[in-house]
TORNU-216130 format. One record per residue: z, y, x of N, C-alpha, C, O, CB in turn; residue in one letter. Coordinates in steps of 0.2 Angstrom, whole numbers, plus 5000, padded with zeros to 4 digits. Atoms other than C-alpha are relative to their C-alpha. Glycine has a CB too. Example, Ala and Ser with C-alpha at 12.3 -4.5 7.8 and 13.67 -1.06 7.14 Angstrom:
! residues 2
<atom><n_Z>5000</n_Z><n_Y>4994</n_Y><n_X>5004</n_X><ca_Z>5039</ca_Z><ca_Y>4978</ca_Y><ca_X>5062</ca_X><c_Z>5000</c_Z><c_Y>5006</c_Y><c_X>5004</c_X><o_Z>5003</o_Z><o_Y>5005</o_Y><o_X>5009</o_X><cb_Z>5006</cb_Z><cb_Y>5000</cb_Y><cb_X>4995</cb_X><resn>A</resn></atom>
<atom><n_Z>4999</n_Z><n_Y>4994</n_Y><n_X>4996</n_X><ca_Z>5036</ca_Z><ca_Y>4995</ca_Y><ca_X>5068</ca_X><c_Z>5003</c_Z><c_Y>5005</c_Y><c_X>4996</c_X><o_Z>5004</o_Z><o_Y>5011</o_Y><o_X>4999</o_X><cb_Z>4993</cb_Z><cb_Y>5002</cb_Y><cb_X>5002</cb_X><resn>S</resn></atom>
END
This chain:
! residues 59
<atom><n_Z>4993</n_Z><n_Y>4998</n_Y><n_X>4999</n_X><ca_Z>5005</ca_Z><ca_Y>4897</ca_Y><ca_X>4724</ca_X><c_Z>5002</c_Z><c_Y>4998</c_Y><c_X>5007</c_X><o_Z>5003</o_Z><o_Y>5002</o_Y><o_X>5012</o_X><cb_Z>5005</cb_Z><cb_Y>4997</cb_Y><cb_X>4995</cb_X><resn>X</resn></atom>
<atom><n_Z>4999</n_Z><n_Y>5000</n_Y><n_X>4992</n_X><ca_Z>5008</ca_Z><ca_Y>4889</ca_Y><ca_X>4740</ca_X><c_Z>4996</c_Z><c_Y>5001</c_Y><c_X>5004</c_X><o_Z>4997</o_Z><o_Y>4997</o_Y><o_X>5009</o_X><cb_Z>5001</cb_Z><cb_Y>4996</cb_Y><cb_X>5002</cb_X><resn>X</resn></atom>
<atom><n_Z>5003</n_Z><n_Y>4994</n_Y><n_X>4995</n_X><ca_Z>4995</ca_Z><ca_Y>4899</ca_Y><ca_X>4750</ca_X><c_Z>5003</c_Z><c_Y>5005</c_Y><c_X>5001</c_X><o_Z>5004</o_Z><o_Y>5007</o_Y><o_X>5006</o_X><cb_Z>4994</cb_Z><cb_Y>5003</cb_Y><cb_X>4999</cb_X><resn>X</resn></atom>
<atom><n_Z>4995</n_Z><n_Y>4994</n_Y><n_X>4998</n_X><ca_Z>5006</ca_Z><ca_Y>4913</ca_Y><ca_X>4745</ca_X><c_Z>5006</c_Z><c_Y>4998</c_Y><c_X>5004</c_X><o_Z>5007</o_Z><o_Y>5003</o_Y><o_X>5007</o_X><cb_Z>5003</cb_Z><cb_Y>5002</cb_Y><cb_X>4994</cb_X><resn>X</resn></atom>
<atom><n_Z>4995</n_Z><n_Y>5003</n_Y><n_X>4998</n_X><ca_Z>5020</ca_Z><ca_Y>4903</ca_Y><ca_X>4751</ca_X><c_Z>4999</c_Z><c_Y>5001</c_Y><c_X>5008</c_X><o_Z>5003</o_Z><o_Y>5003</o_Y><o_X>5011</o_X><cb_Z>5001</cb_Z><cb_Y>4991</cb_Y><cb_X>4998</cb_X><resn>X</resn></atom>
<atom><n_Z>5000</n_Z><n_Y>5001</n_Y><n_X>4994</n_X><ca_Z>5012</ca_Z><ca_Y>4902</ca_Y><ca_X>4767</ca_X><c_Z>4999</c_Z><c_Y>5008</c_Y><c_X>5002</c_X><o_Z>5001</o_Z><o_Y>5011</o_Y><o_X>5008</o_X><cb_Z>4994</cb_Z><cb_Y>4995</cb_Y><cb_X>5002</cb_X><resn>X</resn></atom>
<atom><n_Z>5002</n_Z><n_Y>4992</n_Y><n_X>4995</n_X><ca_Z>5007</ca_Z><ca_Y>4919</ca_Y><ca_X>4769</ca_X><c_Z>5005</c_Z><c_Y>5003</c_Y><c_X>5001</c_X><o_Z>5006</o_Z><o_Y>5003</o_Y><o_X>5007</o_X><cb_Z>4995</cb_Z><cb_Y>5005</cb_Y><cb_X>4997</cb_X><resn>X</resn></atom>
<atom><n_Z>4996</n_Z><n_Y>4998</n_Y><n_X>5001</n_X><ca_Z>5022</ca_Z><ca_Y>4927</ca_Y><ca_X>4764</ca_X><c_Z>5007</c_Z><c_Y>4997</c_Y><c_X>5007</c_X><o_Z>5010</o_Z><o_Y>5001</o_Y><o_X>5011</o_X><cb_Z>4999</cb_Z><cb_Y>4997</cb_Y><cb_X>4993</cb_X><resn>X</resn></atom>
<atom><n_Z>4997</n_Z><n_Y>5004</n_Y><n_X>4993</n_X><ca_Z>5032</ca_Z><ca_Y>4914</ca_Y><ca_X>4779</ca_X><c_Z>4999</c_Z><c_Y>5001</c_Y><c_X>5003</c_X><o_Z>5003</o_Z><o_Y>5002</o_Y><o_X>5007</o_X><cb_Z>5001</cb_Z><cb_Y>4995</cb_Y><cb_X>5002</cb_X><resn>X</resn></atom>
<atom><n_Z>5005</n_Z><n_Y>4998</n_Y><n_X>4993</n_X><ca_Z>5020</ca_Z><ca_Y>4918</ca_Y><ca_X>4790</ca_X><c_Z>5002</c_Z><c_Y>5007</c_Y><c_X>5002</c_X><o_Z>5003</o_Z><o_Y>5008</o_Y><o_X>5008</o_X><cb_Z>4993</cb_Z><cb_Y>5000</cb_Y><cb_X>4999</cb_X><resn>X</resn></atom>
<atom><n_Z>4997</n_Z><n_Y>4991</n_Y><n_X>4999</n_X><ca_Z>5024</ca_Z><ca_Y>4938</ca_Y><ca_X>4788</ca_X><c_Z>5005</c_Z><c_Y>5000</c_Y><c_X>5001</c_X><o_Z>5006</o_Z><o_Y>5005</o_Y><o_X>5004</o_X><cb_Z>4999</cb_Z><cb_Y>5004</cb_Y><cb_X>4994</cb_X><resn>X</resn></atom>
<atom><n_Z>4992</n_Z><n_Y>4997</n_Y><n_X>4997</n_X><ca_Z>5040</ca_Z><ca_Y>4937</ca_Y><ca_X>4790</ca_X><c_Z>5002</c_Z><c_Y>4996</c_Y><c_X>5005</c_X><o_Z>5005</o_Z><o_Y>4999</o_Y><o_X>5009</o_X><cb_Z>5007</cb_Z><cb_Y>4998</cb_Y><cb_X>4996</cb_X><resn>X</resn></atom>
<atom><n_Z>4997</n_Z><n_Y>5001</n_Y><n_X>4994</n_X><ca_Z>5043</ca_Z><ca_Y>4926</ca_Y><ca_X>4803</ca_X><c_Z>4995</c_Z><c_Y>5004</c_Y><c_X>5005</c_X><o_Z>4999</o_Z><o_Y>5006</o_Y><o_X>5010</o_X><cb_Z>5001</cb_Z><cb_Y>4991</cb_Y><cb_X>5001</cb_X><resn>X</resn></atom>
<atom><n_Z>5002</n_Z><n_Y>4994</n_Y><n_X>4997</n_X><ca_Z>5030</ca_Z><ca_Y>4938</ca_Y><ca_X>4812</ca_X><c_Z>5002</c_Z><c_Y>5007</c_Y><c_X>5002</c_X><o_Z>5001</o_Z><o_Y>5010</o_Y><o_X>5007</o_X><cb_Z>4997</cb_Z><cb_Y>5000</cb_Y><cb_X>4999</cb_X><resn>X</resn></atom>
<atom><n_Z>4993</n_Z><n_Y>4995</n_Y><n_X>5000</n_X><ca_Z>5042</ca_Z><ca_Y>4952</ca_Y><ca_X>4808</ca_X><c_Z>5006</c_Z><c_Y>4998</c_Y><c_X>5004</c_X><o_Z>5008</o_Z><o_Y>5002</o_Y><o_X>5008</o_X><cb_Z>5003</cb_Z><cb_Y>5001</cb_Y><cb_X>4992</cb_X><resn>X</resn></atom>
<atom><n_Z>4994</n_Z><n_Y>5004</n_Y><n_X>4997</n_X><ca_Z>5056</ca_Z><ca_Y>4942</ca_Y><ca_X>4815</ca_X><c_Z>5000</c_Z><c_Y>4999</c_Y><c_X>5006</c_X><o_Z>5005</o_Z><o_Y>4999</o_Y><o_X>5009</o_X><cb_Z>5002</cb_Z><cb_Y>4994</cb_Y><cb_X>4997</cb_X><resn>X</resn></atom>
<atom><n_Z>5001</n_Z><n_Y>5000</n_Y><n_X>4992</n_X><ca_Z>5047</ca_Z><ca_Y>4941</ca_Y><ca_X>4832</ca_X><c_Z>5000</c_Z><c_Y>5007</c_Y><c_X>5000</c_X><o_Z>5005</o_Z><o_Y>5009</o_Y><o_X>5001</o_X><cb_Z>4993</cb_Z><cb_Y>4996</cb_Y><cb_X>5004</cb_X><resn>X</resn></atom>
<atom><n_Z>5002</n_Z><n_Y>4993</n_Y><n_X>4997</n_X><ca_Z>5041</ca_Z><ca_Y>4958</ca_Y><ca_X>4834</ca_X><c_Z>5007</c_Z><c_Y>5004</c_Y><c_X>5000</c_X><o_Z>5009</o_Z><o_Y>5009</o_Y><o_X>5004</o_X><cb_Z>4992</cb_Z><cb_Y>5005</cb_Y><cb_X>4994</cb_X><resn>X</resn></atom>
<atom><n_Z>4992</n_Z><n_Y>4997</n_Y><n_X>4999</n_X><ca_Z>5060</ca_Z><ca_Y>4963</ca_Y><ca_X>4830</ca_X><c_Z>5003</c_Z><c_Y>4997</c_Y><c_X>5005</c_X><o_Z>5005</o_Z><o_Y>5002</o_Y><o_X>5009</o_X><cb_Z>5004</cb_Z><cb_Y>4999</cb_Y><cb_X>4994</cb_X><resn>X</resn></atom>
<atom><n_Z>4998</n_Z><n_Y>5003</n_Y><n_X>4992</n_X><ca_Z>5068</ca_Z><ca_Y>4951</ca_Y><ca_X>4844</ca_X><c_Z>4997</c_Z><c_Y>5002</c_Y><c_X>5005</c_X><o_Z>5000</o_Z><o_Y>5003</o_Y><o_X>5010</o_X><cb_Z>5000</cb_Z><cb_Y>4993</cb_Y><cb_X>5000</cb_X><resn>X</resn></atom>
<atom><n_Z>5002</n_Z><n_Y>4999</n_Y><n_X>4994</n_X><ca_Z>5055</ca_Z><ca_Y>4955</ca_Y><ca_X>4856</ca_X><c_Z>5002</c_Z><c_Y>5009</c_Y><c_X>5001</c_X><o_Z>5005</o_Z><o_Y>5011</o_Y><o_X>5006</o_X><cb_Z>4991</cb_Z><cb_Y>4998</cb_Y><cb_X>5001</cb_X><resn>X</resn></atom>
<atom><n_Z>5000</n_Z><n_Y>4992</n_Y><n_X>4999</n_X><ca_Z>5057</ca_Z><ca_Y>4975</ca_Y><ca_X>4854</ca_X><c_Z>5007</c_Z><c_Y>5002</c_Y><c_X>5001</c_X><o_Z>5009</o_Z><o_Y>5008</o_Y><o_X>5000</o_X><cb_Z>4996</cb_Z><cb_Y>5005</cb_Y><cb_X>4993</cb_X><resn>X</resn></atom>
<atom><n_Z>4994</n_Z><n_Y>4997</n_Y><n_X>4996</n_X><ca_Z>5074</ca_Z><ca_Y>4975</ca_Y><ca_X>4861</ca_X><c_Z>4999</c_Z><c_Y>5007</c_Y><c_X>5005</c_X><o_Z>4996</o_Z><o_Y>5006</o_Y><o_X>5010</o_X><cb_Z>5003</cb_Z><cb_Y>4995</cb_Y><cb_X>5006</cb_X><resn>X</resn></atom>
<atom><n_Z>4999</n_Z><n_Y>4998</n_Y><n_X>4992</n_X><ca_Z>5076</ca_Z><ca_Y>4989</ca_Y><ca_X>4873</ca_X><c_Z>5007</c_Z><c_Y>4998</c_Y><c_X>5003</c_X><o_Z>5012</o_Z><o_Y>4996</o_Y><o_X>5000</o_X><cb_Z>5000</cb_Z><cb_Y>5008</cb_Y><cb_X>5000</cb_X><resn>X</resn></atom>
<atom><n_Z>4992</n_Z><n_Y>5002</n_Y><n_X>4997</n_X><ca_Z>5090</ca_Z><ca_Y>4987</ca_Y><ca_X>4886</ca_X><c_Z>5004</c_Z><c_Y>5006</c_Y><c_X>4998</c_X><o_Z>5002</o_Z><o_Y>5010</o_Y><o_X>4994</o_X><cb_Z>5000</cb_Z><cb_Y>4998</cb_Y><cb_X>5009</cb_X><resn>X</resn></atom>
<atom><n_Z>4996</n_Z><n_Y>4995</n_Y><n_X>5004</n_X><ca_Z>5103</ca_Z><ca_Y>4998</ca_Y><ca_X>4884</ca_X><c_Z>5001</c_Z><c_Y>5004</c_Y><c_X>5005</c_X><o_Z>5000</o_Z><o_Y>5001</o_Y><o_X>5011</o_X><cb_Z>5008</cb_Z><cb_Y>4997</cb_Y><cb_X>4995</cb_X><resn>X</resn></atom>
<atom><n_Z>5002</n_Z><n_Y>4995</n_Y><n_X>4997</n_X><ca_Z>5105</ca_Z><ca_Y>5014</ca_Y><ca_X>4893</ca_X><c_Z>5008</c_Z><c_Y>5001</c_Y><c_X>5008</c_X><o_Z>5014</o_Z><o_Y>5002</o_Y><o_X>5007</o_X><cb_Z>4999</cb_Z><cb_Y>5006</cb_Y><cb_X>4992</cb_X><resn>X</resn></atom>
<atom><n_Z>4997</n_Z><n_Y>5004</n_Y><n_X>4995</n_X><ca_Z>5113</ca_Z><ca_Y>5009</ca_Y><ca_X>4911</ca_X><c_Z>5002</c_Z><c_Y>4994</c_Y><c_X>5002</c_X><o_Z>5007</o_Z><o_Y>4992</o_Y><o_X>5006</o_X><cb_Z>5003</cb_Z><cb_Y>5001</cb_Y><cb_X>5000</cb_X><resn>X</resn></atom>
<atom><n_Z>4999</n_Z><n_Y>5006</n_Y><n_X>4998</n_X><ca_Z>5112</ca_Z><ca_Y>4992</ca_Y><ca_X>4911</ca_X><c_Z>4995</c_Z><c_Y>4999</c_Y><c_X>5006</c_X><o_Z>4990</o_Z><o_Y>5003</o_Y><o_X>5007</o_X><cb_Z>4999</cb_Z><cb_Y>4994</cb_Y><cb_X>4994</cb_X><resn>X</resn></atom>
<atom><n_Z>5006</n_Z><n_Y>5002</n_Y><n_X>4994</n_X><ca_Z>5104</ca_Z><ca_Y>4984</ca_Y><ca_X>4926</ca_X><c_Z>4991</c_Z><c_Y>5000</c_Y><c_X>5000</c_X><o_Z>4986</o_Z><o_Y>5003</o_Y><o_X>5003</o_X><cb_Z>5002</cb_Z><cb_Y>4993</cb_Y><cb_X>5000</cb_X><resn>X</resn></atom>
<atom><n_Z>5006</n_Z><n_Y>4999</n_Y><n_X>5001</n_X><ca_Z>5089</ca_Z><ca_Y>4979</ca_Y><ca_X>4917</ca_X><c_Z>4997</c_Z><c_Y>5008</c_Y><c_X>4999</c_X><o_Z>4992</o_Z><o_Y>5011</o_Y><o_X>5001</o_X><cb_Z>5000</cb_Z><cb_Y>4996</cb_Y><cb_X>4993</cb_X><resn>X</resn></atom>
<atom><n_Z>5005</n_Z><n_Y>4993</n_Y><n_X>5005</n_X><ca_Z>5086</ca_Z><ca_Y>4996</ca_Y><ca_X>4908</ca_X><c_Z>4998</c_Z><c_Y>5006</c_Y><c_X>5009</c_X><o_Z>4994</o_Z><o_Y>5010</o_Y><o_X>5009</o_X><cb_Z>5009</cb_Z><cb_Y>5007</cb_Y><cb_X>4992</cb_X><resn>X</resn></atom>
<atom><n_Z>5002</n_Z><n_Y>4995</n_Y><n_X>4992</n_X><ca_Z>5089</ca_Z><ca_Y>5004</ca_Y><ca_X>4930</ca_X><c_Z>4995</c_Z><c_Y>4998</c_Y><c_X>5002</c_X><o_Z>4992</o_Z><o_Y>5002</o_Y><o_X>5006</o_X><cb_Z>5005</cb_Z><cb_Y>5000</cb_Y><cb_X>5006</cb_X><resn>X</resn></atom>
<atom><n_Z>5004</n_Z><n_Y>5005</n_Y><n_X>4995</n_X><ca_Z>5078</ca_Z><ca_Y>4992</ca_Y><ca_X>4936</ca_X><c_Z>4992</c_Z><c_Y>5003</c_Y><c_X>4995</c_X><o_Z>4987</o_Z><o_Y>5006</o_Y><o_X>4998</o_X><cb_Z>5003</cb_Z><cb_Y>4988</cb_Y><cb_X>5000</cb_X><resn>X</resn></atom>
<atom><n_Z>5005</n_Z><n_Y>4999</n_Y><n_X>5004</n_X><ca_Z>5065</ca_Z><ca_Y>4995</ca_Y><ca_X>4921</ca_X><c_Z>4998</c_Z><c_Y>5009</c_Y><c_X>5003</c_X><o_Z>4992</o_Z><o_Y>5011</o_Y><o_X>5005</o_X><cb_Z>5003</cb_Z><cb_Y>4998</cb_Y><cb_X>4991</cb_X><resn>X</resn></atom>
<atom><n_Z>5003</n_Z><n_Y>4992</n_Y><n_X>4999</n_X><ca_Z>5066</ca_Z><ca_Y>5017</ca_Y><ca_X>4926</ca_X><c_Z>4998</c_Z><c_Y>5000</c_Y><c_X>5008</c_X><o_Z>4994</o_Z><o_Y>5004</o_Y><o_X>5010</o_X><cb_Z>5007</cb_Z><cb_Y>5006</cb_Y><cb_X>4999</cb_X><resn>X</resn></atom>
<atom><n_Z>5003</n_Z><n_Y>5000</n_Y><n_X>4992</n_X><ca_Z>5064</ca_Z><ca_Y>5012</ca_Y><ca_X>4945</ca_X><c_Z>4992</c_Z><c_Y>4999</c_Y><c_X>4999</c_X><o_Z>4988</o_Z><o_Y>5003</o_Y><o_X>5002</o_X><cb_Z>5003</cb_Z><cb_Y>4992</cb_Y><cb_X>5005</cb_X><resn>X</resn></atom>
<atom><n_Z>5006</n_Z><n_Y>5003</n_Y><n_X>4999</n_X><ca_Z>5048</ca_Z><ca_Y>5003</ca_Y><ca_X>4941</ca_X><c_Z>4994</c_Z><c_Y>5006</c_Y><c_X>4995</c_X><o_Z>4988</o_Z><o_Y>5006</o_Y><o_X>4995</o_X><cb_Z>5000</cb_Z><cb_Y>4990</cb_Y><cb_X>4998</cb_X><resn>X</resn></atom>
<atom><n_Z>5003</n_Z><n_Y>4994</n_Y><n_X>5007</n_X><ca_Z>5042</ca_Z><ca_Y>5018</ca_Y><ca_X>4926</ca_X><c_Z>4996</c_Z><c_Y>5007</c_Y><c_X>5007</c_X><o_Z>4999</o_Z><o_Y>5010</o_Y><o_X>5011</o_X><cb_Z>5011</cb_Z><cb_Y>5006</cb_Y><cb_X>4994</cb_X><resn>X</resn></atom>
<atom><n_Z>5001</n_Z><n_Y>4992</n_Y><n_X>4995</n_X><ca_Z>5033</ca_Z><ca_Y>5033</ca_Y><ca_X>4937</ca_X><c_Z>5003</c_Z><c_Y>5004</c_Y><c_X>4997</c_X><o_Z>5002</o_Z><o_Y>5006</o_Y><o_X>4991</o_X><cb_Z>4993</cb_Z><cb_Y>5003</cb_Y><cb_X>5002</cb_X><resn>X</resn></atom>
<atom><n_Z>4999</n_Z><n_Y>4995</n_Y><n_X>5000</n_X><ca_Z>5042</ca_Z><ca_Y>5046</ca_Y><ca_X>4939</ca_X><c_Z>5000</c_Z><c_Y>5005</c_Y><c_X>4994</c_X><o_Z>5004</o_Z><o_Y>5007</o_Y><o_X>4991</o_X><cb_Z>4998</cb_Z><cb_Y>5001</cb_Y><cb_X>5003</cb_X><resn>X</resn></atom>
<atom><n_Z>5005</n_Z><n_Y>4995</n_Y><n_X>5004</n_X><ca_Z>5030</ca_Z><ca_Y>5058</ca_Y><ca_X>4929</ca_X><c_Z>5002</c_Z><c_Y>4999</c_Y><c_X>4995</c_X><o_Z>5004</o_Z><o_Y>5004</o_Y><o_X>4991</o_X><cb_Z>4991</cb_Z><cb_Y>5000</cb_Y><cb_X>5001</cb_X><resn>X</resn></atom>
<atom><n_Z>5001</n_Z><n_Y>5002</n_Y><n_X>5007</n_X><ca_Z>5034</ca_Z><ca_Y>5048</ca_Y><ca_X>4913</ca_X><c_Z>5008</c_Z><c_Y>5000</c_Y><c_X>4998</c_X><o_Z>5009</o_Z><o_Y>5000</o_Y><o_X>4992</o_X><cb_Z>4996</cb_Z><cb_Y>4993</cb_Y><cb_X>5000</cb_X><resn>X</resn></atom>
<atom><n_Z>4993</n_Z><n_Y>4997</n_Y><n_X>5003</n_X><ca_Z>5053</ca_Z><ca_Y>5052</ca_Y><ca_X>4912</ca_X><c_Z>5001</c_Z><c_Y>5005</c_Y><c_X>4999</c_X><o_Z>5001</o_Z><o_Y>5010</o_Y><o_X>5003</o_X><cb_Z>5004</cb_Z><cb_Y>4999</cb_Y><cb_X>5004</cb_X><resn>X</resn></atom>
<atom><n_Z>4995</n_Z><n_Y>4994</n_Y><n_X>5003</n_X><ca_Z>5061</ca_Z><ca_Y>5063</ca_Y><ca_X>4901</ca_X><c_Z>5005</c_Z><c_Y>5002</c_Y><c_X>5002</c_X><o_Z>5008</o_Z><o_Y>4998</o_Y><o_X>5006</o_X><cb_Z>5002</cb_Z><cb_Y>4999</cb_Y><cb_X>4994</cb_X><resn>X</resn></atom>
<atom><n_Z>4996</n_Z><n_Y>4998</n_Y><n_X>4997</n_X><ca_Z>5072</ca_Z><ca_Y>5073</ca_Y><ca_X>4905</ca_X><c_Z>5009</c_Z><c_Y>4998</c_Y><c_X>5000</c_X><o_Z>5013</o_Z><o_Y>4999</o_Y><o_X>5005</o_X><cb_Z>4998</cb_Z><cb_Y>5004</cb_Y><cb_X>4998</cb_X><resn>X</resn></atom>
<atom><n_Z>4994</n_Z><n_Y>5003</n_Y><n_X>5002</n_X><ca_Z>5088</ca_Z><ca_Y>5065</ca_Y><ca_X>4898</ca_X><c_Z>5001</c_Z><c_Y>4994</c_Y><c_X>5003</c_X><o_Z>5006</o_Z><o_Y>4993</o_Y><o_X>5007</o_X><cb_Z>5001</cb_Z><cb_Y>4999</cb_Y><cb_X>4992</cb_X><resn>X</resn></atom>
<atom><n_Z>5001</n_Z><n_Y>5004</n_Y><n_X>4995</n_X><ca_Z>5080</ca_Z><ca_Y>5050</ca_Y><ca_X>4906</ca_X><c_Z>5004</c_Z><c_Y>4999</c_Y><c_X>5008</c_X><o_Z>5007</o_Z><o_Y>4995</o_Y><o_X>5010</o_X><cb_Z>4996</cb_Z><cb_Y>5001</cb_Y><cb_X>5000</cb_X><resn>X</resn></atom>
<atom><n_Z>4999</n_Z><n_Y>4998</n_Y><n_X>4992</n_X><ca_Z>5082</ca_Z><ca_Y>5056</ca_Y><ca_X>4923</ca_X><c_Z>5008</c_Z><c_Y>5001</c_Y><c_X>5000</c_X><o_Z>5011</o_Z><o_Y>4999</o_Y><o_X>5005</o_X><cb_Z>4996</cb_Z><cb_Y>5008</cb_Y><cb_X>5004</cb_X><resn>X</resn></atom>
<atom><n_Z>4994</n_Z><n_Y>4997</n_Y><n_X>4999</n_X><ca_Z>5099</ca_Z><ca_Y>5062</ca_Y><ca_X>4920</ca_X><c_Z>5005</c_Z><c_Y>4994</c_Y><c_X>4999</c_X><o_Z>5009</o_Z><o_Y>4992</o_Y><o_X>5003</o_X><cb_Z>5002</cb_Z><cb_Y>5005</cb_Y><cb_X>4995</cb_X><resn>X</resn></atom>
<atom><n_Z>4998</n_Z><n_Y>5008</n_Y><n_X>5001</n_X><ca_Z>5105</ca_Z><ca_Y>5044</ca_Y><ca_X>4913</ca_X><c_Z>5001</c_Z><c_Y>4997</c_Y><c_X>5006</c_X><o_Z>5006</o_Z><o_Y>4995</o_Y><o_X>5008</o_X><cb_Z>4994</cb_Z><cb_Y>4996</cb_Y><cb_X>4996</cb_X><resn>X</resn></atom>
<atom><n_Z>5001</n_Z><n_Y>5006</n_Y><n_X>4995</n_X><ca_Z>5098</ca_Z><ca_Y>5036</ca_Y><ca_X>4928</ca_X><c_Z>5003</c_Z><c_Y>5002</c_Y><c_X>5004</c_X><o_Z>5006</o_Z><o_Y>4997</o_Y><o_X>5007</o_X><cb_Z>4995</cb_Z><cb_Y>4999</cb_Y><cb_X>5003</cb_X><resn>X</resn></atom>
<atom><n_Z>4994</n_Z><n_Y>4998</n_Y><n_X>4995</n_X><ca_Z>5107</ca_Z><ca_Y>5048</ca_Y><ca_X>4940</ca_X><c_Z>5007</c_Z><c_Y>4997</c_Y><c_X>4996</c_X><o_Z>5009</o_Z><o_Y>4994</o_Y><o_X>5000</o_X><cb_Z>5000</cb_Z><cb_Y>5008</cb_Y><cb_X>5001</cb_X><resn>X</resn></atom>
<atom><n_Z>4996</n_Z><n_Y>5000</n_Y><n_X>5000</n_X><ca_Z>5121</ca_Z><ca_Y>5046</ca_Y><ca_X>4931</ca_X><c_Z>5004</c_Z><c_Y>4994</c_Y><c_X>4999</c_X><o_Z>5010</o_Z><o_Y>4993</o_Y><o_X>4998</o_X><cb_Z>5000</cb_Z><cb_Y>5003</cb_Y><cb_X>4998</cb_X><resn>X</resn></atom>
<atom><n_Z>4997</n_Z><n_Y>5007</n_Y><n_X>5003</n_X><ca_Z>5123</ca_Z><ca_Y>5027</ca_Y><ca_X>4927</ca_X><c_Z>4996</c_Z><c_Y>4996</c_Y><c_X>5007</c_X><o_Z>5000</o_Z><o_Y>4993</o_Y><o_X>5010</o_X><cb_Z>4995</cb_Z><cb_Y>4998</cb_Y><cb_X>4991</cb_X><resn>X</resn></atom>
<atom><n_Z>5002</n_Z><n_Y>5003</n_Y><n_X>4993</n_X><ca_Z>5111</ca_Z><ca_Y>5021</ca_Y><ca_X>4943</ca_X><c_Z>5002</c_Z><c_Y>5001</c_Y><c_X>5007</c_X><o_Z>5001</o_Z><o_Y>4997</o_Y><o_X>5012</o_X><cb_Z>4993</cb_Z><cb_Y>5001</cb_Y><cb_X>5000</cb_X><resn>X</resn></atom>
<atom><n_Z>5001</n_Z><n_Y>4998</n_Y><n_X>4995</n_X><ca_Z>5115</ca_Z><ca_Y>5031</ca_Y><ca_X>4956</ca_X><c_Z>5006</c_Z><c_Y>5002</c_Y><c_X>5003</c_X><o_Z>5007</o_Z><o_Y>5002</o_Y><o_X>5009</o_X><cb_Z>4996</cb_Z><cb_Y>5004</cb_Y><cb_X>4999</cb_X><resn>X</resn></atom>
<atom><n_Z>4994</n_Z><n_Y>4998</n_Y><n_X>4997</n_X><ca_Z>5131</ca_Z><ca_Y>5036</ca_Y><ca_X>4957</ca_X><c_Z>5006</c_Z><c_Y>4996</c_Y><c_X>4998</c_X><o_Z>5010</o_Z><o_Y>4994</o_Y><o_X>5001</o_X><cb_Z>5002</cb_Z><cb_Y>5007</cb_Y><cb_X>4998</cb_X><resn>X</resn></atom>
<atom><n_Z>4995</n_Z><n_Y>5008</n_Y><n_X>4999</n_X><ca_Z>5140</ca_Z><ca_Y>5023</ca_Y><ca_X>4950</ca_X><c_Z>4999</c_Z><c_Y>4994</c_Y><c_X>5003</c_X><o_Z>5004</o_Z><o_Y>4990</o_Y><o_X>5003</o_X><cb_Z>5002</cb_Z><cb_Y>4997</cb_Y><cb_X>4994</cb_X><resn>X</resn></atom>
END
């Protein structure tokens, strides 16, 4: 029973990271401009691009 214990604790608090790390930033913050500056091009969607103009560029 307590191997289960462990395993079980172990699984979740590994869930509990992979959930805090996988923030994205939020769409016009600094981070999230800075993050599409450094993205090539090629790999932005279209809504993307529009976002960035409209949240990076002009405000």
């Amino acid at each position: 029973m307590n191997v289960l214990k462990r395993i079980i604790c172990g699984v979740v608090l590994a869930g509990v990271a992979l959930m805090l790390s996988g923030c994205p930033a939020t769409v016009g913050s600094e981070r999230w401009c800075q993050n599409m500056r450094d993205k090539p091009k090629a790999d932005w969607s279209a809504s993307e691009a529009v976002d960035f103009a409209k949240h990076c560029i002009i405000n």
